[in-house]
DOVO-775902 format. One line per 10 residues: number of its first residue (from 0); their letters; for each residue x, y, z of C-alpha. Coordinates in nm, 2 decimals. Layout:
N
NUM = A = X/Y/Z; ...
//
This chain:
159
0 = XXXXXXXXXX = 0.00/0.00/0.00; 0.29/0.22/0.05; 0.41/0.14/-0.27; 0.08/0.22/-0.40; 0.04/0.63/-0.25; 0.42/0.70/-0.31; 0.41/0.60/-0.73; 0.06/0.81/-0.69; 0.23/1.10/-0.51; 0.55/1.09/-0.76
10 = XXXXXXXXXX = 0.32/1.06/-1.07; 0.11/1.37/-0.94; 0.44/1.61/-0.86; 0.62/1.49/-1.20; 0.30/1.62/-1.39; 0.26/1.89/-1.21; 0.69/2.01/-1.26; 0.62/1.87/-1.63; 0.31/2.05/-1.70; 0.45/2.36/-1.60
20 = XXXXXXXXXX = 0.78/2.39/-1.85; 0.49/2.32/-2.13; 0.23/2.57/-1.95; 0.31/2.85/-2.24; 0.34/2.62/-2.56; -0.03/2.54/-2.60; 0.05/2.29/-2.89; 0.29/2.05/-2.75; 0.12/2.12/-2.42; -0.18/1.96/-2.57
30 = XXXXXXXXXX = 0.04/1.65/-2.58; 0.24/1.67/-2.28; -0.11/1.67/-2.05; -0.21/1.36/-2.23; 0.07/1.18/-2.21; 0.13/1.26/-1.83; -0.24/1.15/-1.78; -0.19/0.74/-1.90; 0.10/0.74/-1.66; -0.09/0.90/-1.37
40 = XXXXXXXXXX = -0.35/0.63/-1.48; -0.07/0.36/-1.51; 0.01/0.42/-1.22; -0.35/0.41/-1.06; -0.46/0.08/-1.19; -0.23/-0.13/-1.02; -0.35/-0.02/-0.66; -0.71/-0.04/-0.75; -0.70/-0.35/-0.93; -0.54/-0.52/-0.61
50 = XXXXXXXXXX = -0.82/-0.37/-0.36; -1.10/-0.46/-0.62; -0.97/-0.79/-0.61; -1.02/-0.94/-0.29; -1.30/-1.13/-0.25; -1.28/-1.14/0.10; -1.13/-0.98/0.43; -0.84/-1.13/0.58; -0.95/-1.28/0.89; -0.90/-1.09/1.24
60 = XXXXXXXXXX = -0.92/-0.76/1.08; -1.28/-0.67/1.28; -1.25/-0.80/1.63; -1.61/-0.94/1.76; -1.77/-0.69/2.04; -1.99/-0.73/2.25; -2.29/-0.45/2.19; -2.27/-0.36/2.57; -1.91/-0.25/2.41; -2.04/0.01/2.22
70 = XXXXXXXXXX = -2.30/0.10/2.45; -2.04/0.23/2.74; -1.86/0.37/2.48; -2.15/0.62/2.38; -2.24/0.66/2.74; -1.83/0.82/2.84; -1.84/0.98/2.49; -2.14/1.19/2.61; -2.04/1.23/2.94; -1.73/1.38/2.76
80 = XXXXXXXXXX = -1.88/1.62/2.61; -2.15/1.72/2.89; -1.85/1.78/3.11; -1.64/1.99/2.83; -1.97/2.19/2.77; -2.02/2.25/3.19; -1.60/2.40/3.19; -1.67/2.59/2.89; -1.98/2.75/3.03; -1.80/2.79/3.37
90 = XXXXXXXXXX = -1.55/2.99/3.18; -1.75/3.17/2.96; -1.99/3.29/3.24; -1.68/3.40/3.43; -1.58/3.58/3.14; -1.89/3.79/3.07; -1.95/3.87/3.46; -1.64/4.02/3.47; -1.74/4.23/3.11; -2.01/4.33/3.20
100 = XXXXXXXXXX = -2.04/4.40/3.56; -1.67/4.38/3.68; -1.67/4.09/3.95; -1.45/3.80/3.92; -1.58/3.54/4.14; -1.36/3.26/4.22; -1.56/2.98/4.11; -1.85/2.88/3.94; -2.09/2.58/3.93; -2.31/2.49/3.64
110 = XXXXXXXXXX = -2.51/2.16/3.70; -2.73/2.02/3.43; -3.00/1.77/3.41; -2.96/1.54/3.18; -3.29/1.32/3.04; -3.25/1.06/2.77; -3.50/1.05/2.51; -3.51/0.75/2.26; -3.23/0.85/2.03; -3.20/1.19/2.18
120 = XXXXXXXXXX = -3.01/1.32/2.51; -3.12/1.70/2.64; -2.94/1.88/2.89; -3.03/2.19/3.04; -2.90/2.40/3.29; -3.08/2.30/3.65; -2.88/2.56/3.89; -2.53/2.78/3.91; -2.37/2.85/4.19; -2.12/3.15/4.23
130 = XXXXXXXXXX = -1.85/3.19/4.48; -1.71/3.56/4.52; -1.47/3.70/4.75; -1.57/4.04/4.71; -1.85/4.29/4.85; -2.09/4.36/4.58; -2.40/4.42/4.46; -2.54/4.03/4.45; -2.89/4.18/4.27; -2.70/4.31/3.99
140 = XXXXXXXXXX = -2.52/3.97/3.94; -2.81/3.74/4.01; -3.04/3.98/3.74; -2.75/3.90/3.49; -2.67/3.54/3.52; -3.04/3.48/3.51; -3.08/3.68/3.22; -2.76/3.43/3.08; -2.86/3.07/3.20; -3.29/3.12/3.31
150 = XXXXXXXXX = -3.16/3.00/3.65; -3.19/3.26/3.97; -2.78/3.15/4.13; -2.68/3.07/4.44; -2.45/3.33/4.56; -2.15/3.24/4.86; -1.97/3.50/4.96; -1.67/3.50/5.20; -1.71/3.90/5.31
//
């Protein structure tokens, strides 16, 4: 197979060097294009031939699962990306507090409710919880992360 992609690659950059010394003779050009196309298709038909060819897969290539398998594999995948979405929100919201109303709170908790519907999973935002350090005015920021998530958060603060 390597054999294969490195006469494809060689026949593709010669035509491509080749078909650029002719580029301004449009006559022999003509002829050059042509001739450098049966090679690149010489040099195709080898490789395809061989995968057309086989009548069947070598044996071992697809290893038997169980469909449990695949079934825990789907279920971490979306946990994966339920937990990436939760940091990126965390971040975000952090972010936009501090642009719009100045506060950087130290931490933030987004928890989601996750339902399972047939083929579908839907997560929503169930409650955020904001930890700040800092005197401020809580009404402001509990007006603006509701107007963000649609949750009223619970705000700690140390002071």
């Amino acid at each position: 197979m390597k054999e294969f992609i490195f006469s494809i690659m060689c026949a593709g950059i010669a035509s491509g060097i080749i078909g650029l010394f002719f580029e301004d003779d449009t006559e022999i050009g003509k002829y050059v294009k042509l001739v450098l196309s049966l090679c690149f298709v010489a040099a195709i038909i080898p490789g395809t031939a061989k995968i057309f060819s086989m009548q069947e897969l070598p044996e071992g290539i697809f290893k038997e699962y169980d469909e449990n398998v695949f079934e825990d594999i789907e279920k971490s995948y979306d946990e994966y990306i339920i937990e990436n979405a939760r940091t990126e929100m965390c971040t975000a919201l952090k972010s936009r507090i501090f642009q719009k109303i100045g506060i950087s709170p130290d931490s933030i908790g987004i928890q989601f409710s996750v339902e399972e519907n047939e083929d579908k999973i839907i997560v929503e935002v169930s409650s955020v919880t904001i930890k700040i350090s800092d005197a401020c005015d809580t009404g402001e920021l509990s007006s603006y992360v509701r107007e963000l998530t649609g949750k009223i958060p619970e705000i700690i603060t140390d002071g």
